[in-house]
C-alpha positions in Angstrom: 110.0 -207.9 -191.1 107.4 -205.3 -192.7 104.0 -205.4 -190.7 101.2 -203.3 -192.1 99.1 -202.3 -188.6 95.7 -201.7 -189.0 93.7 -199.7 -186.4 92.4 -196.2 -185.5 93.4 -192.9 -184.1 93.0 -193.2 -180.6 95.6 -192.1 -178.4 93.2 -191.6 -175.0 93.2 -195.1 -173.7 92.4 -198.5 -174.4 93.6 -199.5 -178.3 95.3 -196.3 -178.6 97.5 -196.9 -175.8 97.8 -200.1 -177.2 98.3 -199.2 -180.8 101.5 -197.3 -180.1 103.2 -199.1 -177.1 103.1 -202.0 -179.7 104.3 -199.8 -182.8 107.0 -198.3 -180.6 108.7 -201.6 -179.2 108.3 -203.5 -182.5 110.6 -200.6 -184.0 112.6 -201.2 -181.5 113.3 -204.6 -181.7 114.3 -204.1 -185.4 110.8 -204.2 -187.6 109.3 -202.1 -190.2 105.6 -201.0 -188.9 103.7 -199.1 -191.2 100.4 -197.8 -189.4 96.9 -197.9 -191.5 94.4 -196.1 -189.4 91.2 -194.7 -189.9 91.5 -191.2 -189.1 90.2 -187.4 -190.7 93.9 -185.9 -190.5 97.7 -187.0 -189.2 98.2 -185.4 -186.2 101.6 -185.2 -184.3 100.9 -188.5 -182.3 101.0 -190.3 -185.3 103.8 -191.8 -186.7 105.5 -190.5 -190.0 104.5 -193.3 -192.3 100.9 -193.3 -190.9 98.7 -193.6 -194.1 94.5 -193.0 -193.4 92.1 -194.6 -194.1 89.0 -192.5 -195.7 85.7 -193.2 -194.1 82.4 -192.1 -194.6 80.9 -191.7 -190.8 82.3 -192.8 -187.3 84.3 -191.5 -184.8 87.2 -192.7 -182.3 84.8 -194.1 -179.9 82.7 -195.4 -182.9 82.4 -198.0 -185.6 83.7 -196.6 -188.8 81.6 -197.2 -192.1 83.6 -197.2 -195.4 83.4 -195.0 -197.9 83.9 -195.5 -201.7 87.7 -194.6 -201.7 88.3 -196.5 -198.5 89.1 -200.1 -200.1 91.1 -198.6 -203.2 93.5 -196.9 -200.8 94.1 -199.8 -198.6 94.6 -202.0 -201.9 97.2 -199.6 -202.7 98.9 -199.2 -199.4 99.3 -203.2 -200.0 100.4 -203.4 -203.2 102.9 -200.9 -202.6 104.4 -201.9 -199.6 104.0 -205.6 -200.0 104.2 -206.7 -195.9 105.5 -209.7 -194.8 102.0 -209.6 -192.2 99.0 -208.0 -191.3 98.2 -207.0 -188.3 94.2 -206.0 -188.1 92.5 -204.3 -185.3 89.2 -206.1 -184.7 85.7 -204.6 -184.5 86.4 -201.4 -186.3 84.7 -201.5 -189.3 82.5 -204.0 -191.3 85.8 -204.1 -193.9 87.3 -206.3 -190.7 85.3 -209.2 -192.6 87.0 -208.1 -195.8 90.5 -207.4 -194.8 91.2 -211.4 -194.7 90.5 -212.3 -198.3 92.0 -208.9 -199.2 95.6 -210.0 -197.5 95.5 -213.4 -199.0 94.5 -212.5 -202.4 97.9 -210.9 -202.2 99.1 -213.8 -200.5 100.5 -212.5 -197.2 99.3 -213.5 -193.7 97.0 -211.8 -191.6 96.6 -211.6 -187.8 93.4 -210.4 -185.9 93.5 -208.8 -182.4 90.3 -208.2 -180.0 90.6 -206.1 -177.6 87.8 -207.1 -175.4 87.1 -209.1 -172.5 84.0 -210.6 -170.6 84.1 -212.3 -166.6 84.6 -215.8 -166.6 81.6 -218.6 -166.7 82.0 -222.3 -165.2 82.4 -223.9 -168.7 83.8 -220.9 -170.9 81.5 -221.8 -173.1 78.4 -219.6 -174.6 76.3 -220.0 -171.5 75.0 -217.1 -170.1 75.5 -216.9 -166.6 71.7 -215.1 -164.9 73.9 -212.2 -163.2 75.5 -211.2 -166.6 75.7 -207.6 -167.1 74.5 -206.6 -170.5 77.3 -205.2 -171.3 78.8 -208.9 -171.0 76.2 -210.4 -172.9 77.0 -207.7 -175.9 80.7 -208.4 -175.9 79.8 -212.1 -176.5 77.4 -211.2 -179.3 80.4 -209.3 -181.1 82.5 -212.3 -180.9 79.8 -214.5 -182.3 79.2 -212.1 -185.0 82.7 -212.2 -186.1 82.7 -215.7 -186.3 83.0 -215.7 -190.0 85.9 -213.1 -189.8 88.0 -214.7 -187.5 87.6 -218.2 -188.9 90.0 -216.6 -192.0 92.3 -215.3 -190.1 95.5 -217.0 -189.7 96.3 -216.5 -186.3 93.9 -214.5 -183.5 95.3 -212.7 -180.5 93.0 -212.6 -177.2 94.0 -211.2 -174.2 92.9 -213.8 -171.6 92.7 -217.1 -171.3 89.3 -217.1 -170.7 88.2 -215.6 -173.7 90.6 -218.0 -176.0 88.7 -220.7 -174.3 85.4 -219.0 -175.4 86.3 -218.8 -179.1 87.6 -222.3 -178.8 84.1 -223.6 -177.4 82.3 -222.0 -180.8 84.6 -223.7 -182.8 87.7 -221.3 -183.4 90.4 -223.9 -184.1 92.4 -224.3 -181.2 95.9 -223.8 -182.8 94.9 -220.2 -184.1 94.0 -218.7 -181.0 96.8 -217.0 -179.4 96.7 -215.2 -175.5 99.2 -212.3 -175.6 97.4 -209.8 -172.9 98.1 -206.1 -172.5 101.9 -205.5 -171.0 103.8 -202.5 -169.4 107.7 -201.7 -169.1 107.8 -202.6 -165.9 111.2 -200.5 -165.4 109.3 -197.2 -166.3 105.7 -198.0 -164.3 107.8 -198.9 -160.7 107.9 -197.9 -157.1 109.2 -195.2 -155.8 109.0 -191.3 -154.7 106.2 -188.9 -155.4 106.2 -185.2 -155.6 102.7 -185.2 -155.8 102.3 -187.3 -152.6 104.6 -184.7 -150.9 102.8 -181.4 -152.1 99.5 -182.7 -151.3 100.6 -184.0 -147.8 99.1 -187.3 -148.5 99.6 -190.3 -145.8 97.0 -192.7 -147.4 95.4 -192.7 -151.0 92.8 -194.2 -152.9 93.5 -193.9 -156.6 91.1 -193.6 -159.9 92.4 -193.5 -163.1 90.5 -193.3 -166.1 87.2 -191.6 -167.8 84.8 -190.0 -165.4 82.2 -191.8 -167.6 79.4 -194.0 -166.5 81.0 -197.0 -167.5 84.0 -196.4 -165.1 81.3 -195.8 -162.1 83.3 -193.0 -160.5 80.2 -191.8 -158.9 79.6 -194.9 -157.1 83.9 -194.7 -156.1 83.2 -191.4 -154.8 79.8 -192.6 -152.8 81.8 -195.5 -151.1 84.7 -193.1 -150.1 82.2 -191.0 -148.5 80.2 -193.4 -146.2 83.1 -194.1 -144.7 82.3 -191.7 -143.0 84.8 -187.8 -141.8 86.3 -189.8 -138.8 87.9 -192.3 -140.9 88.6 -189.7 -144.1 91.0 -187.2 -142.3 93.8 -189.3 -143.1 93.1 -190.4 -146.5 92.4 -189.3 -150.4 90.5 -190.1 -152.8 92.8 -188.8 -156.3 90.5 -188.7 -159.3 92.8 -188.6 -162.6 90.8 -188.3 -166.0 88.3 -186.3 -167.2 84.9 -186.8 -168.8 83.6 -185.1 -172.2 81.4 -182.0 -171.6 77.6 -182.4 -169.7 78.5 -185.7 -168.8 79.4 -187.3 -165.5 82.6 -186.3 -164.9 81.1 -182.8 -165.4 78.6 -183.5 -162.7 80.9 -184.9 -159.9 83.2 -182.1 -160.9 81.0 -179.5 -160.0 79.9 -181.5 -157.2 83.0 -182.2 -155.2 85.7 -180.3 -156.2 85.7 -178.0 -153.3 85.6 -181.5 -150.4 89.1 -181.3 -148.9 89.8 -185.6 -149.9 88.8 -185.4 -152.8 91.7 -184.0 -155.6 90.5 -184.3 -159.4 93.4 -183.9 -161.3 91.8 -183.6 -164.9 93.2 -185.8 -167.6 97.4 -186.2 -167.4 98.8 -187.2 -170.8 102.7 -186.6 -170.0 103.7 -190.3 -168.2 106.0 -189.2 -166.0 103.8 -186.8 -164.3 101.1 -189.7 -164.2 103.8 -192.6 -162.8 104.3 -190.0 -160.1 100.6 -189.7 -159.0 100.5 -193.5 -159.6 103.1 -193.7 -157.0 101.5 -190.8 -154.4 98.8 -193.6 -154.0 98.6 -196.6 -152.1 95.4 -199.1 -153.9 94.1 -198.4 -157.0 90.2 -198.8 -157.8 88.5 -199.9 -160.6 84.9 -200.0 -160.4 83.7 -200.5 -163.9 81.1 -202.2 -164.9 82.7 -203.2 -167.7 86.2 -202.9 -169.4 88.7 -205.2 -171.4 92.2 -205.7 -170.1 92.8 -202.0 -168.2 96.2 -200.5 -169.1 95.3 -197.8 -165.5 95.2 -201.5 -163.8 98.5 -202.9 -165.2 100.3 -199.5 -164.8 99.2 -199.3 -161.1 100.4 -202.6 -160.4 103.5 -202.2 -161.8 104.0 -199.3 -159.5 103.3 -201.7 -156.5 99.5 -200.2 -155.7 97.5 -203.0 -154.5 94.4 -203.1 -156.4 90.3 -203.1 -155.8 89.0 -203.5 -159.0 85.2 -205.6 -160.4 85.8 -208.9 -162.7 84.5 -207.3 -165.3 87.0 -207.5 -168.5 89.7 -210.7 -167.9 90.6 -208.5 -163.9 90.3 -211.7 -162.2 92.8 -213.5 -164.2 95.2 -210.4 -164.1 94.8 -209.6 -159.9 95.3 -213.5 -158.5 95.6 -213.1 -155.4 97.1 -209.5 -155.1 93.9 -207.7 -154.2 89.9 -207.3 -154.0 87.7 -208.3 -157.1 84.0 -207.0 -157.1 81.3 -208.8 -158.5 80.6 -206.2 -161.6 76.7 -206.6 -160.4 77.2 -205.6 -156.9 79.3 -202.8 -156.7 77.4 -200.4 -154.4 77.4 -202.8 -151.9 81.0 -204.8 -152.2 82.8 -201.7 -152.9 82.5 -199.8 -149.5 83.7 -202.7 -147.6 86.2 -203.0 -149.6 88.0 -199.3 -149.3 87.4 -199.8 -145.4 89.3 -203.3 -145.3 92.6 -201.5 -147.0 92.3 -198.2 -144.9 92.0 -200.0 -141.8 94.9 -202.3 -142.4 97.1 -199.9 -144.2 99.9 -202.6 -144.0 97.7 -205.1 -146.3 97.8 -202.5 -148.9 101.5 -202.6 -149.1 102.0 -206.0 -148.7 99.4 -206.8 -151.9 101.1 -204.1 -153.9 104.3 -206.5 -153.5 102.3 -209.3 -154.7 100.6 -207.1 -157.6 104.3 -205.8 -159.2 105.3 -209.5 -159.2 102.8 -210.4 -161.1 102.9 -207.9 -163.3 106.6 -208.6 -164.0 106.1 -212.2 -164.6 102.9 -212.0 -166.9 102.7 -208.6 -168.1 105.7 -207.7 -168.7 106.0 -205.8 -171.9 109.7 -207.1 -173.3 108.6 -210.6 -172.8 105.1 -210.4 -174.7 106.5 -208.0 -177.5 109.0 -211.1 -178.6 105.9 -213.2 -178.1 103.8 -211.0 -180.6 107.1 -211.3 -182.9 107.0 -215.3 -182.9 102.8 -215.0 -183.7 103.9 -212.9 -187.1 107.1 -215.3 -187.9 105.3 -218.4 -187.5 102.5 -217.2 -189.7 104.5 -215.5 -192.2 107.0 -218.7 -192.7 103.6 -220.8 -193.1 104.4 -222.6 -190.0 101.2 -221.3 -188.2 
């Protein structure tokens, strides 16, 4: 099967990660992916056959705006290559709302994926529950404005179940809405020994992984950690791995506590295995953010049998079960610190949840299983059957 794969160079986190975990086990289970990103200039992450997409302003954190050449060259890529589907990144670009009619003009199916998530409200429906974080209220309002994109789409891939029940509530048919959430290999991201835990001489660890950016609250991780006060602290680590972009927050807290004896700031760590061994020098992984949308950092930590700590914003709750700790997004200064004090005094609870977390992991986020499931989602609606 030939699958044309809309999205954007971003290989930090988030749809990056996502964008070529995908791309790499689709090749490997036999199809043709040919990548459409928007993008300035190939870089070595990309893949070969990577064609860009011109743009006239936006960024990778951004939303892109079309320029004049930007529809001819995706007619072309089209017409040349003549997929058997279309896979489209959602909430790019205001051509997202063109893309549909595009694809079937040329009669070939095409498949939208959101990469967002919200916390769950009683009904699932458009409600707005009072303690609603603005940033919750947005992501809804981005759904509801793609309304009239996703309703010509032939099949649309949510990562929760508690989103696909929110698109069904505004009137999303039912049988187009597809949960396929984020996955790991769970043989690569797996217990075992760490280097890192032995050079640092770590007997208990906290772990953050991700932007030192204010969405991620890493400030108010580091704040927690600290009331507990030096008694309790000797034994234990706080390891920061990311980085944030300059004059920001990650600059700040940088500056600030890089010198504090458990505290380690790794910087940002692209090469995985050095990152599955800092994974694994840690014992629960914490996640305050006040918002996110499925959390590759959280999937990857459970895999490696870290119990996690981590707010419901995102679809978290549905991902942790029963595993670890989830924050109310709204109350983190004040959940948080208990929380990191329950798992340091009962170091055994830790271990015992990390269990729990890797099973879960393996049974619902497991990447083999949801790659074939992805596959079905492009055979059904490519044979019509959808």
């Amino acid at each position: 099967m030939k699958i044309l794969f809309i999205d954007k160079q971003e290989k930090s986190a988030g749809m990056g990660t996502y964008s070529e975990t995908t791309i790499d086990w689709l090749k490997k289970r036999g199809q043709q992916v040919i990548p459409l990103r928007y993008g300035d200039k190939l870089s070595h992450t990309d893949p070969k056959n990577t064609v860009l997409l011109p743009f006239f302003a936006g960024s990778k954190s951004t939303y892109f705006i079309p320029s004049n050449k930007t529809i001819p060259v995706a007619k072309q890529v089209i017409e040349k290559e003549k997929p058997d589907v279309i896979h489209l990144s959602l909430a790019l670009s205001p051509l997202d709302f063109y893309f549909p009619k595009l694809a079937h003009d040329h009669h070939i199916p095409i498949v939208g994926i959101f990469h967002a998530g919200f916390p769950s409200t009683p009904s699932g429906s458009l409600r707005v529950n009072p303690r609603s974080s603005l940033s919750t209220i947005g992501v809804k309002s981005v759904f509801i404005s793609y309304l009239p994109c996703l309703r010509q789409l032939d099949k649309v891939i949510v990562f929760s179940q508690n989103v696909a029940n929110f698109l069904i509530s505004v009137k999303i048919k039912k049988d187009r809405v597809v949960v396929i959430p984020n996955s790991v290999d769970t043989n690569l991201y797996s217990p075992g020994n760490s280097h890192f835990k032995k050079i640092n001489k770590i007997q208990f660890a906290y772990l953050f992984l991700g932007r030192l950016d204010r969405q991620k609250n890493p400030d108010l991780l580091i704040d927690a950690f600290l009331s507990a006060g030096e008694s309790c602290l000797a034994p234990t680590k706080l390891i920061m791995v990311g980085s944030g972009t300059f004059g920001t927050l990650g600059e700040d807290l940088l500056n600030k506590y890089k010198s504090h004896p458990n505290i380690i700031f790794t910087g940002s760590i692209t090469d995985r295995k050095q990152k599955i061994d800092i994974i694994r020098s840690a014992d629960v992984f914490v996640q305050p953010s006040s918002y996110e949308g499925m959390s590759f950092s959280l999937l990857e930590a459970m895999s490696c049998g870290l119990a996690p700590i981590t707010t419901d914003a995102g679809n978290h709750a549905e991902v942790i079960g029963n595993s670890g700790i989830l924050l109310d997004h709204t109350k983190i200064p004040d959940q948080l610190p208990i929380s990191l004090q329950i798992f340091q005094k009962n170091p055994r609870l830790g271990k015992e949840m990390g269990k729990k977390a890797r099973q879960i992991i393996k049974q619902n986020y497991n990447l083999d299983q949801n790659i074939n499931k992805l596959i079905n989602v492009y055979k059904s609606v490519s044979s019509g059957q959808a």
